[in-house]
Structure formats: C-alpha cells, structure tokens
C-alpha positions as CSV (number, residue, x, y, z in Angstrom):
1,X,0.0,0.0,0.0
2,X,1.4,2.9,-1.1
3,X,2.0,6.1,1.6
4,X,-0.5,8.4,0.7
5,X,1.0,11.1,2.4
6,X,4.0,11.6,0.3
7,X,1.5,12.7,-2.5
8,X,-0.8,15.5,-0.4
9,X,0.8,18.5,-1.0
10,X,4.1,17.9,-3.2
11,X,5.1,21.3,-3.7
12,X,4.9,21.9,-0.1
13,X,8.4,21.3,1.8
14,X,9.2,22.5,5.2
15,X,13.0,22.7,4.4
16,X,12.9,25.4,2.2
17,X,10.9,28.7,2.3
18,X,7.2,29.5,-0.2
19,X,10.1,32.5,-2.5
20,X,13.2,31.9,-2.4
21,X,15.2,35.1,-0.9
22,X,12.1,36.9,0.6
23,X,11.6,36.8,4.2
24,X,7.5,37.4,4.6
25,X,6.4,38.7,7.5
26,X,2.4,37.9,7.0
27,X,-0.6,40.3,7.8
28,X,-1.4,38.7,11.2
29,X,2.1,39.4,12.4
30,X,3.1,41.6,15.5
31,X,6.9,42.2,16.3
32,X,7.7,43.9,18.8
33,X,12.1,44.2,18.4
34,X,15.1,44.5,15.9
35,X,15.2,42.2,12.6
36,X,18.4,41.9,10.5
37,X,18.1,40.4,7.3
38,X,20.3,39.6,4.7
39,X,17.8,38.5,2.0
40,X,14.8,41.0,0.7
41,X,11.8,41.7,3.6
42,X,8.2,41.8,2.9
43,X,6.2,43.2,5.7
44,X,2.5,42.9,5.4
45,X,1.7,43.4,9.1
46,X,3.2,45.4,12.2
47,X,6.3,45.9,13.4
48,X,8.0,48.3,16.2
49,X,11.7,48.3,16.2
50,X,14.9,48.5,14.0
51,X,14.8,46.8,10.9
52,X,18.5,46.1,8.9
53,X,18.4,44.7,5.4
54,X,21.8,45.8,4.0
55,X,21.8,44.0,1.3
56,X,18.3,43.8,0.0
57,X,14.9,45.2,-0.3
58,X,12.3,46.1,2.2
59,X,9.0,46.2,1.1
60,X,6.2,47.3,3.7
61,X,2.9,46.0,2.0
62,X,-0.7,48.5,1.8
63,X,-2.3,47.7,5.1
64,X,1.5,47.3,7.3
65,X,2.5,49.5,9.6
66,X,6.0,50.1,10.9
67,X,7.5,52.4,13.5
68,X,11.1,52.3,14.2
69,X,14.6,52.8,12.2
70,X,15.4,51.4,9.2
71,X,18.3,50.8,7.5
72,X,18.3,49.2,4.0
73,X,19.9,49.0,0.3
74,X,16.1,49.7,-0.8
75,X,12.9,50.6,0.5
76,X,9.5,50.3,-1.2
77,X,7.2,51.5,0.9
78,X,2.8,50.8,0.5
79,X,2.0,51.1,4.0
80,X,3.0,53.3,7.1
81,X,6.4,53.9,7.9
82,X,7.2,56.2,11.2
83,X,10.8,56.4,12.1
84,X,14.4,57.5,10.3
85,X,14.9,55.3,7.1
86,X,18.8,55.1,5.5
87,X,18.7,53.8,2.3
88,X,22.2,53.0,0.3
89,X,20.8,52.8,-2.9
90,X,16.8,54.4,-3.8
91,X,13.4,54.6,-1.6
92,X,10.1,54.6,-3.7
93,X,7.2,55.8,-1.3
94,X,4.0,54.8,-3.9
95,X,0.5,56.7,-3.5
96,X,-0.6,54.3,-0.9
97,X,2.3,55.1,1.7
98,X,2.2,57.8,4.6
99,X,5.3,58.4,5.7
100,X,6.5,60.2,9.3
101,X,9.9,60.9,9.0
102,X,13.5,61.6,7.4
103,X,14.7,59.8,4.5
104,X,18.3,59.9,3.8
105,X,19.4,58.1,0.1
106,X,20.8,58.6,-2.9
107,X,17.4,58.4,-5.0
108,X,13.9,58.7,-4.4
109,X,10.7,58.4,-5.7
110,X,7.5,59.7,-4.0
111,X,4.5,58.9,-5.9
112,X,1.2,61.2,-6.5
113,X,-1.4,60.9,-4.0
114,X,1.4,59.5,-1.5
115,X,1.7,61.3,2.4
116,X,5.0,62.7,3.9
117,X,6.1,64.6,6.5
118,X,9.7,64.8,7.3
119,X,13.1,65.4,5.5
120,X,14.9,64.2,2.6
121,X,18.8,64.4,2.4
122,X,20.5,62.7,-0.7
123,X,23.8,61.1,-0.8
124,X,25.4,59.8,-3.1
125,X,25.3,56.0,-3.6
126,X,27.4,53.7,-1.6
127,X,27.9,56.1,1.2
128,X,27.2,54.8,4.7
129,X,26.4,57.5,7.3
C-alpha cells in the first residue's frame, strides 16, 4: 500500500521557504524588536523596532505598519512607515504610503497621492552614514 501522504501537498516542503530570498512577514504578524536580514523583507503586518536589510529590499505591504529605524539598500514602501529610514541605494514611497519621517538616500521616488512629513537628504550611492 502505497503512503499516501507523500502525495498530499508535493510542492509543499518545510526545508525550504514558499520564495526563495524573501523573508515574509504575514498580515497577522506583530513584532515587537530588531530584525536583521540579509535576503529582501516583505512586511504585510506590524512591526516596532529596528529593521537592517543591508543588502536587500524592504517592502512594507498597503495595510502594514511600521515604527522604528530602518536601514536598507532599498525601500518600497505601500504602507505606514514612522521612524528615520537610510537607504544605500533608492526609496520609492507609492501613493498608498504615509510616511512620518527623514529619509536619507541617494534616489527617491515619492508617488502622486502618496503622504509625507519629514526630511529628505540625498547622498550619493554607496555612502554609509
């Protein structure tokens, strides 16, 4: 007799991750502390603290909220961001964001219909302050 549970979900394998190289952080999520990541960040529901992604993208999702520093190569942001964001290579803030607070990168994009309040400085790329 055959084990039939081999064949119930085959494309479903606990040793590797849903997308390769994207951390998800779902909608029902609520982290309250400091994430490093070295892989791109999708955020779809709340987090308070310092988030590091040094070498990748964060994306915070319509609908996500996030308060604290962040620290990125990129940032595209759908949601709510509160807090200082330092990103080494471009921010994109799209017409669904509000933003509360500074943004300091080389390039940015900030969409029609999109909310800010706070400062922009531009670097140039590849400088860490």
């Amino acid at each position: 007799m055959p084990d039939e549970s081999a064949n119930r979900n085959p494309s479903y394998n606990t040793d590797r991750p849903l997308a390769p190289g994207v951390t998800r952080l779902g909608s029902t999520t609520v982290l309250t502390g400091d994430i490093e990541a070295h892989e791109d960040l999708l955020v779809e529901g709340r987090v308070h603290g310092k988030i590091t992604v040094p070498s990748g993208t964060l994306t915070i999702a319509k609908g996500a909220k996030v308060e604290g520093e962040i620290r990125v190569r990129a940032l595209i942001l759908n949601g709510e961001l509160k807090g200082t964001v330092r990103a080494g290579e471009k921010t994109v803030i799209s017409e669904t964001a509000e933003m509360n607070g500074d943004v300091i990168t080389p390039k940015i994009t900030i969409a029609n219909g999109a909310r800010f309040s706070g400062g922009i400085r531009m670097k140039e790329e590849g400088v860490k302050s």
